[in-house]
KOLMI-871608 format. One record per residue: residue number from 1; residue in three letters; x, y, z of N, C-alpha, C, CB in turn. Coordinates in Angstrom, 3 decimals, m for minus. Glycine has a CB too. Layout:
N
<num NUM residu ALA n.X X n.Y Y n.Z Z ca.X X ca.Y Y ca.Z Z c.X X c.Y Y c.Z Z cb.X X cb.Y Y cb.Z Z>
...
end
This chain:
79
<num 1 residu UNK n.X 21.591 n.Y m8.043 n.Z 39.392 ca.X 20.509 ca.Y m7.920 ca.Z 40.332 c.X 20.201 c.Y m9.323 c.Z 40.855 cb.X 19.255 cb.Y m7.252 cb.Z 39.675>
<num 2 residu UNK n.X 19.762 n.Y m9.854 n.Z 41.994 ca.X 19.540 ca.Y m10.957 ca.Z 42.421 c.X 18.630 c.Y m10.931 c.Z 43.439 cb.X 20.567 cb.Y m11.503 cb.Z 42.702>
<num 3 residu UNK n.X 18.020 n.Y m11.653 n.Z 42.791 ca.X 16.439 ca.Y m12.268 ca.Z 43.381 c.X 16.285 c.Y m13.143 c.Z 44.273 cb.X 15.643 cb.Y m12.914 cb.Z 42.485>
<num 4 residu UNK n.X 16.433 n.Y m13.348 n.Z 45.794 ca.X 16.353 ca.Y m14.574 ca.Z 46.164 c.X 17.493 c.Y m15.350 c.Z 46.239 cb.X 15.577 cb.Y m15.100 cb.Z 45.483>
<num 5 residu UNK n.X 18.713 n.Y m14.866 n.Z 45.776 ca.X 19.918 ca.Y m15.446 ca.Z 45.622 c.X 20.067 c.Y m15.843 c.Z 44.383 cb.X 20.139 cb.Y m16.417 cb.Z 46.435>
<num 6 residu UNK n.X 19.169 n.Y m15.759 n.Z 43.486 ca.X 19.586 ca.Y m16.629 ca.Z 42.059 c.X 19.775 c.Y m14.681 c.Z 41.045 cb.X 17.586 cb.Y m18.265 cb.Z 41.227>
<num 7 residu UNK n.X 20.497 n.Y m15.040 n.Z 40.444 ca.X 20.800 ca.Y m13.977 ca.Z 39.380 c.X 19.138 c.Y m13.927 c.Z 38.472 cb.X 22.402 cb.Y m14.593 cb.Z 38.228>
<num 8 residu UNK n.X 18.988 n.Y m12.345 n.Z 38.537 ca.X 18.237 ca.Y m12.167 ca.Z 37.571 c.X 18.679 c.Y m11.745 c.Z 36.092 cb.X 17.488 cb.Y m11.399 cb.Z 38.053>
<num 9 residu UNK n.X 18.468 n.Y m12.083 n.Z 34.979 ca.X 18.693 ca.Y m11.146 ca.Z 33.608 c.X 17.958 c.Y m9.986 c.Z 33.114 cb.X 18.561 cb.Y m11.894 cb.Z 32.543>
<num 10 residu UNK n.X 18.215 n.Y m8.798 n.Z 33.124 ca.X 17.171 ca.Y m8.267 ca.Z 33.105 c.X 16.917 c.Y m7.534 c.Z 31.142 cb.X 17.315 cb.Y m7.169 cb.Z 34.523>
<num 11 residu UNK n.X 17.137 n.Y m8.681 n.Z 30.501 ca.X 16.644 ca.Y m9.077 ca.Z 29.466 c.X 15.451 c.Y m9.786 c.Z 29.256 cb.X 17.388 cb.Y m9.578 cb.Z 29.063>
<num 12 residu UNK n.X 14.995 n.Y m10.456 n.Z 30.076 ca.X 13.876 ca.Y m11.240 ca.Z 30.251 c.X 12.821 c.Y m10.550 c.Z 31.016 cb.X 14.231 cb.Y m12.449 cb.Z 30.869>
<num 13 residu UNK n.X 12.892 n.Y m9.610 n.Z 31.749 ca.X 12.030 ca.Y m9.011 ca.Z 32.749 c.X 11.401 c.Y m8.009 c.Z 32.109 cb.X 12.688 cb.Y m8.523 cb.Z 33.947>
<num 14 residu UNK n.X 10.088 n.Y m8.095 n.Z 31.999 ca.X 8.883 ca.Y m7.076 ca.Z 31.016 c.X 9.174 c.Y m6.247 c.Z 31.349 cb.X 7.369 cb.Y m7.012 cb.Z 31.034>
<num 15 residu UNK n.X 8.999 n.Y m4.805 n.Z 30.688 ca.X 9.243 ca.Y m3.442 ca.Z 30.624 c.X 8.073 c.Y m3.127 c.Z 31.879 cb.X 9.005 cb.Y m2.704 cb.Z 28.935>
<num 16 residu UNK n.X 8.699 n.Y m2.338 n.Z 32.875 ca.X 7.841 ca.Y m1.361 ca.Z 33.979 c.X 6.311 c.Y m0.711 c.Z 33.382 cb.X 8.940 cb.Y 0.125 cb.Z 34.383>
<num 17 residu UNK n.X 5.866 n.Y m0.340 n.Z 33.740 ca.X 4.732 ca.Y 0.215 ca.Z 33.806 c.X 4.666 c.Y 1.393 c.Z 34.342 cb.X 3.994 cb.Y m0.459 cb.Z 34.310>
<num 18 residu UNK n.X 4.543 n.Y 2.579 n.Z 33.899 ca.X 4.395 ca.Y 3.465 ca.Z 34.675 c.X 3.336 c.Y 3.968 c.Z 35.525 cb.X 4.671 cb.Y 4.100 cb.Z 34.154>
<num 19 residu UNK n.X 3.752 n.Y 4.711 n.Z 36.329 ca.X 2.907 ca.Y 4.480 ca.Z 37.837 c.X 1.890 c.Y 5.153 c.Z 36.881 cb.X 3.440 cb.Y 5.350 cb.Z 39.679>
<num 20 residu UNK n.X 0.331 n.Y 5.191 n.Z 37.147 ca.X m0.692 ca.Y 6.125 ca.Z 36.508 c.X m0.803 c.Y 7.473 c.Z 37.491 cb.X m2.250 cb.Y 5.300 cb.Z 36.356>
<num 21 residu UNK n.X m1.271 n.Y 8.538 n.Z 36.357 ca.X m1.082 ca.Y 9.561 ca.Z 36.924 c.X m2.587 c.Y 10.347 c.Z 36.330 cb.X 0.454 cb.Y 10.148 cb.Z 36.583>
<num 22 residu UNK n.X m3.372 n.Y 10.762 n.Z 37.351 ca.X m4.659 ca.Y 10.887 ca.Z 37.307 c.X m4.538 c.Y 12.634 c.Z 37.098 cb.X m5.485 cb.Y 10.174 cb.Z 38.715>
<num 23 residu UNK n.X m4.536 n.Y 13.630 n.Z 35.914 ca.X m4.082 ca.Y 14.934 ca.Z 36.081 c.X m5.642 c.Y 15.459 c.Z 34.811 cb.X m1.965 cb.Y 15.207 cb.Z 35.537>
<num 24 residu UNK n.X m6.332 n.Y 14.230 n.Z 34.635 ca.X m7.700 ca.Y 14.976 ca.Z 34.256 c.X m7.728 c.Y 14.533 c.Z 32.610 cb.X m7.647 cb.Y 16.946 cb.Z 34.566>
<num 25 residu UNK n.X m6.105 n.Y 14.890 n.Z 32.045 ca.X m5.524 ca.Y 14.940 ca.Z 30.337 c.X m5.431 c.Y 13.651 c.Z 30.227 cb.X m3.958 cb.Y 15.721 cb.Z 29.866>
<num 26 residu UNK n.X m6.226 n.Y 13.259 n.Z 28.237 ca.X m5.810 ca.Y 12.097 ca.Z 27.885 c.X m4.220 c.Y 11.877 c.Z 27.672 cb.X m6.533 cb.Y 11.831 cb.Z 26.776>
<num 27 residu UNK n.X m3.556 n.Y 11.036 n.Z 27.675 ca.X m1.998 ca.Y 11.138 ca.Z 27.079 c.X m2.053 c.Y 11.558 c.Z 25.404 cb.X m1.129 cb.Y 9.428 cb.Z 27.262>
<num 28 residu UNK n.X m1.406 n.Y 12.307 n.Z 25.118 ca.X m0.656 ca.Y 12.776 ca.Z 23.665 c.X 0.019 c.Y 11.837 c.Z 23.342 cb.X 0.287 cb.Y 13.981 cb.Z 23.609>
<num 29 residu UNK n.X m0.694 n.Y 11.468 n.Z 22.100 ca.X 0.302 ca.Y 10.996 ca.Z 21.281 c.X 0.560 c.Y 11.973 c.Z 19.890 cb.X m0.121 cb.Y 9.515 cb.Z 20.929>
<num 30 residu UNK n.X 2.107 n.Y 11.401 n.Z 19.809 ca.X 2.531 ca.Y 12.514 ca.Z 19.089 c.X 2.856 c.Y 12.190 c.Z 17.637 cb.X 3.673 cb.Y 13.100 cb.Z 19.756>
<num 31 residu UNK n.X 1.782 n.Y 10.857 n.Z 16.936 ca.X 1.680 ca.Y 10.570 ca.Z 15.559 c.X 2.990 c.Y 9.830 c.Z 14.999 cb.X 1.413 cb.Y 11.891 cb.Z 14.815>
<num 32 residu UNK n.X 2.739 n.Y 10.110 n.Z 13.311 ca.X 3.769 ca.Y 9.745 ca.Z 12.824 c.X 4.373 c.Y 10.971 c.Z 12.510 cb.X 3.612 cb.Y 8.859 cb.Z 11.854>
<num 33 residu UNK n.X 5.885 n.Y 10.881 n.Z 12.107 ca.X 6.255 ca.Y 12.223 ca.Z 11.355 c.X 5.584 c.Y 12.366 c.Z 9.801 cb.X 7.981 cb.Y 12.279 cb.Z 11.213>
<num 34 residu UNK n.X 5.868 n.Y 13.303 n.Z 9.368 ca.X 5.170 ca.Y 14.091 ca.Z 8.225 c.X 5.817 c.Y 13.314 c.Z 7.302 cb.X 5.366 cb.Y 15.766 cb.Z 8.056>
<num 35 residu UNK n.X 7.096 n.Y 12.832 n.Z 6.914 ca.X 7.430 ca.Y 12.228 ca.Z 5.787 c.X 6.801 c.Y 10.546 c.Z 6.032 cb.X 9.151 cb.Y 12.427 cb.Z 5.564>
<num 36 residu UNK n.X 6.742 n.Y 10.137 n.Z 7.062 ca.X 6.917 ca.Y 9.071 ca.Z 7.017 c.X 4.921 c.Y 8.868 c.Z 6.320 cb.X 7.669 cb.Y 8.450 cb.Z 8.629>
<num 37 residu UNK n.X 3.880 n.Y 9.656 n.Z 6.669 ca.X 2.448 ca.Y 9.908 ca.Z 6.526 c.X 2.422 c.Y 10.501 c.Z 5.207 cb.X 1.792 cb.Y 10.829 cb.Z 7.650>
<num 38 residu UNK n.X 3.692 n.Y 11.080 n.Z 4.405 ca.X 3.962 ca.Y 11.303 ca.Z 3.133 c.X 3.837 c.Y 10.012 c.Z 2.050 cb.X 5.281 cb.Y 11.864 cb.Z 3.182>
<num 39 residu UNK n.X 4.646 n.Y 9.348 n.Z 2.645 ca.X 5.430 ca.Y 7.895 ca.Z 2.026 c.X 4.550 c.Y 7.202 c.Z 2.108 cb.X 6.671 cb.Y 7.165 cb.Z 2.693>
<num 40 residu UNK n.X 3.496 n.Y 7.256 n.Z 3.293 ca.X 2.282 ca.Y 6.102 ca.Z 3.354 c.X 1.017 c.Y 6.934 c.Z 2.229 cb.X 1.551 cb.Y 5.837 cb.Z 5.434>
<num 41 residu UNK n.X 0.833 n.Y 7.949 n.Z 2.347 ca.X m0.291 ca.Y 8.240 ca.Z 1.404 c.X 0.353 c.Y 8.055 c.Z m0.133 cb.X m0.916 cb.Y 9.866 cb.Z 1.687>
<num 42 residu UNK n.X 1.696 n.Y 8.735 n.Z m0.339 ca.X 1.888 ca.Y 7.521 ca.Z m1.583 c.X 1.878 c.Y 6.359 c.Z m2.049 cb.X 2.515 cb.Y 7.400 cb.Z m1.901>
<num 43 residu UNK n.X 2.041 n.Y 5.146 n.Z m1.138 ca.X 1.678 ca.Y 4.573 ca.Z m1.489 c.X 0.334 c.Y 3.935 c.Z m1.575 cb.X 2.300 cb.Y 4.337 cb.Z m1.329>
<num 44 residu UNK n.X m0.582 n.Y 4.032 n.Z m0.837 ca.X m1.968 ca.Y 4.008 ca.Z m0.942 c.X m2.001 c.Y 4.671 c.Z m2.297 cb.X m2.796 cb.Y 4.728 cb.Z 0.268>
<num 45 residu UNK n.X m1.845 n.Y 5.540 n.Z m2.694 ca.X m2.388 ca.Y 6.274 ca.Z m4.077 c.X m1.624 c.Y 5.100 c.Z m4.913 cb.X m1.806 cb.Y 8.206 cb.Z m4.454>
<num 46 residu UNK n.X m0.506 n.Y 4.757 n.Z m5.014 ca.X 0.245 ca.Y 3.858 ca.Z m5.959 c.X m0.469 c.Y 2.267 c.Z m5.983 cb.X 1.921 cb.Y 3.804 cb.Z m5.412>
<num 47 residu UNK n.X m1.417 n.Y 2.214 n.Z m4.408 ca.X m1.711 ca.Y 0.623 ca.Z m4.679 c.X m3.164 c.Y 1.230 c.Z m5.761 cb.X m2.191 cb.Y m0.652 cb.Z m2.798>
<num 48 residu UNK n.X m4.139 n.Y 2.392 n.Z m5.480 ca.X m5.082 ca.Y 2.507 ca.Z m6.123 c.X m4.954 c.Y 2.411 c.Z m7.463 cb.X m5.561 cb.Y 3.408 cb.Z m5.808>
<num 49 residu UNK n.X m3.802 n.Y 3.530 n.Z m7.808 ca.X m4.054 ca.Y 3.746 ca.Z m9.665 c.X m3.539 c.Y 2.392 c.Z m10.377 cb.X m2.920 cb.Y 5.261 cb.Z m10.469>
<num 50 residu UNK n.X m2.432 n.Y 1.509 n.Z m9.261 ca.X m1.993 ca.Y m0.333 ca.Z m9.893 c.X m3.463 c.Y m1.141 c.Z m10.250 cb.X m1.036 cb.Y m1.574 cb.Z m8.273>
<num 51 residu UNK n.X m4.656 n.Y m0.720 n.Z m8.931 ca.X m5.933 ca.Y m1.484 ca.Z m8.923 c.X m6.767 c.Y m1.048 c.Z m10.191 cb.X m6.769 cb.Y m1.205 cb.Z m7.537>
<num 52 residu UNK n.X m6.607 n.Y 0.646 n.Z m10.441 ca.X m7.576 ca.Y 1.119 ca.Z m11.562 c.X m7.154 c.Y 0.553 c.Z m12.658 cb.X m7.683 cb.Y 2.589 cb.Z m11.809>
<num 53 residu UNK n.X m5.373 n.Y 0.829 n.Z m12.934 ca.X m4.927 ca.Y 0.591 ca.Z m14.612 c.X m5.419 c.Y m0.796 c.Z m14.575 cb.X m3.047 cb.Y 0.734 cb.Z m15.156>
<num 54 residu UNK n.X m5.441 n.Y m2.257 n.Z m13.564 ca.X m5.747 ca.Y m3.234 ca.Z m13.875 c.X m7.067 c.Y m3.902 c.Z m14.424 cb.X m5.400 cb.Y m3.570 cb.Z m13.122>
<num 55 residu UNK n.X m7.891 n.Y m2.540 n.Z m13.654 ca.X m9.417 ca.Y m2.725 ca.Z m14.090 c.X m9.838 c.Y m1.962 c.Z m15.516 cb.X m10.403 cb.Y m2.083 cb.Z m12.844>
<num 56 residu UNK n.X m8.553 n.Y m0.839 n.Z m15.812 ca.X m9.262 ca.Y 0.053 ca.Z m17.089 c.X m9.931 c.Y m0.921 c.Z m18.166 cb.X m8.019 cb.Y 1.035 cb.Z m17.983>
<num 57 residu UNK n.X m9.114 n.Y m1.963 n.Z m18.851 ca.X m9.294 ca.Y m2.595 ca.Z m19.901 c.X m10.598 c.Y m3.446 c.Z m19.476 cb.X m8.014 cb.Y m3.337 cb.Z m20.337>
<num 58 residu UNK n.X m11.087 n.Y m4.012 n.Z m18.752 ca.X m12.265 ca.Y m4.386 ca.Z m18.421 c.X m13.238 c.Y m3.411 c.Z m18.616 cb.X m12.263 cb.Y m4.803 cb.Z m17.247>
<num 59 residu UNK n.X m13.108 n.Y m1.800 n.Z m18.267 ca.X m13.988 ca.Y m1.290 ca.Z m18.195 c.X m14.439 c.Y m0.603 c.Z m19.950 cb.X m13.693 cb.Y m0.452 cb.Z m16.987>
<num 60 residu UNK n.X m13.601 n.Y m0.781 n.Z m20.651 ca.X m13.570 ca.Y m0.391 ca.Z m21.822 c.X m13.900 c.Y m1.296 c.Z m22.986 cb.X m12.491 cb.Y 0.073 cb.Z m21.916>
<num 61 residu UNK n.X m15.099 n.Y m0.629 n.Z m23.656 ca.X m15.950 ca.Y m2.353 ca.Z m24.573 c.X m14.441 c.Y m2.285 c.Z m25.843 cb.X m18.561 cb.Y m1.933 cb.Z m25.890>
<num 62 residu UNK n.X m14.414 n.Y m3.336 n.Z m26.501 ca.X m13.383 ca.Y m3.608 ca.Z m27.725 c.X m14.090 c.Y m3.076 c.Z m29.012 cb.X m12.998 cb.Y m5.328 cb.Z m27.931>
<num 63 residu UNK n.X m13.160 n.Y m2.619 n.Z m29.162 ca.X m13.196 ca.Y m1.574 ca.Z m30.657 c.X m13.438 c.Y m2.793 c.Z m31.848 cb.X m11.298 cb.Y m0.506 cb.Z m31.036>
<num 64 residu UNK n.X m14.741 n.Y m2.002 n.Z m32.543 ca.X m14.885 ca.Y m3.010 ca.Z m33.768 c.X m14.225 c.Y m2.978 c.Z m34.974 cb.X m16.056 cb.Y m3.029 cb.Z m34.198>
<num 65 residu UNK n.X m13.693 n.Y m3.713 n.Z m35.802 ca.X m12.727 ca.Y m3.608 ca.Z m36.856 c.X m13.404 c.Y m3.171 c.Z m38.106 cb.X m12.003 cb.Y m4.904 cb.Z m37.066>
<num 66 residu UNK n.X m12.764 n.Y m2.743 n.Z m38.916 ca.X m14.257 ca.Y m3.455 ca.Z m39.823 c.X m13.938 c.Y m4.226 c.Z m41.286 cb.X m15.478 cb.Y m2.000 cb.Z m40.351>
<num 67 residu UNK n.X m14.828 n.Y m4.947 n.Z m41.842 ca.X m14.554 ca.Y m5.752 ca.Z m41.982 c.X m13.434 c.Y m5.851 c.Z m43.265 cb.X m15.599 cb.Y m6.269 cb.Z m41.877>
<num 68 residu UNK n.X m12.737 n.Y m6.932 n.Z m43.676 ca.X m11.396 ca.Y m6.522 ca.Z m44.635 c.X m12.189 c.Y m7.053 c.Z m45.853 cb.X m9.617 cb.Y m7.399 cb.Z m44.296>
<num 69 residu UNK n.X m11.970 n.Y m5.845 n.Z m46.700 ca.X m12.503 ca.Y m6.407 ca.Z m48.199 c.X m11.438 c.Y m7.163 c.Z m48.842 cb.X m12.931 cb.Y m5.188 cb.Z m49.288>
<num 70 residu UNK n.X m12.677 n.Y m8.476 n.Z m49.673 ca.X m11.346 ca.Y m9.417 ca.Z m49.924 c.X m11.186 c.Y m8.784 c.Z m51.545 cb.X m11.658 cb.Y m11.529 cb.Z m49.768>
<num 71 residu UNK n.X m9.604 n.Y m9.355 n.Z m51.415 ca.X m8.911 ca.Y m8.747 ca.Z m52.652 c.X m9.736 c.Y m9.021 c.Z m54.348 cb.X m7.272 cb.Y m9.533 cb.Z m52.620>
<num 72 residu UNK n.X m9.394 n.Y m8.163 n.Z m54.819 ca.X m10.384 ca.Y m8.498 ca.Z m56.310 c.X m9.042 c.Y m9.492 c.Z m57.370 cb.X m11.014 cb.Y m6.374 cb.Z m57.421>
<num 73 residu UNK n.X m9.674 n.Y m9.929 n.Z m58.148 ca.X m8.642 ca.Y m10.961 ca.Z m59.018 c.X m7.649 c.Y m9.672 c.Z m59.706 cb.X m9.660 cb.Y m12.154 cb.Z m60.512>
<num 74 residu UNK n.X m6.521 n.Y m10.151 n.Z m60.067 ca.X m6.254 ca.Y m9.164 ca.Z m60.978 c.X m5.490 c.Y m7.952 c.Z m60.288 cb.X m7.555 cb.Y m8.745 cb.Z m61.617>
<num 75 residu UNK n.X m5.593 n.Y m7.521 n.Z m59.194 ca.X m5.105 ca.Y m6.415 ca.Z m58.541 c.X m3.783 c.Y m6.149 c.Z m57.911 cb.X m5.847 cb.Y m6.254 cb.Z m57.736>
<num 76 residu UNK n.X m3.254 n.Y m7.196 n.Z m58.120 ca.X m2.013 ca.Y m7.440 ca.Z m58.036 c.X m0.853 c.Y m6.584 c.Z m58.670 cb.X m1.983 cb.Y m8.559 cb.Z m58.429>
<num 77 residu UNK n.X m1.291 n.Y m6.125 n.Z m60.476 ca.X m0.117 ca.Y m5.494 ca.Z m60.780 c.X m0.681 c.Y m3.902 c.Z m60.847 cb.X 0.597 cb.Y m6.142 cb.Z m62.214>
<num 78 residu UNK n.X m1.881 n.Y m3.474 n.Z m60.315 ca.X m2.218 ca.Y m2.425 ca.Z m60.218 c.X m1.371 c.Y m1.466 c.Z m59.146 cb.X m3.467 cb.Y m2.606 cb.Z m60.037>
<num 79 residu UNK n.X m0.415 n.Y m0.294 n.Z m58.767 ca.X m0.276 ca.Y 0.493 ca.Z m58.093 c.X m1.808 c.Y 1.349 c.Z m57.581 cb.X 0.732 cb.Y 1.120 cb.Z m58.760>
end
């Protein structure tokens, strides 16, 4: 194509615009597909339960031990 005499590329030349068309209707859009809105709500669920398991142990007080009775003399050859 040539412009003026100089070669155009029409690699460089922004994508057209389509003419507007005044018929009343917003344009449709026609989403994502179903697997791909599959794959995204899994992972949203996979970043949540990574965020919960990281918070469980925070949310849980530490178990008390109790305390170790110290050994009596002597108990050694007792079964």
């Amino acid at each position: 194509m040539a412009c003026n005499g100089e070669e155009v590329s029409l690699r460089f030349m922004p994508p057209t615009i389509p003419p507007e068309h005044d018929d009343g209707d917003w344009p449709v859009d026609p989403g994502r597909p179903l697997g791909l809105r599959l794959l995204a709500l899994l992972g949203a669920f996979s970043f949540v339960m990574l965020g919960l398991s990281s918070l469980a142990p925070l949310l849980h007080p530490p178990q008390r031990q109790p305390p170790a009775w110290p050994e009596r003399p002597g108990a050694e050859g007792r079964a």
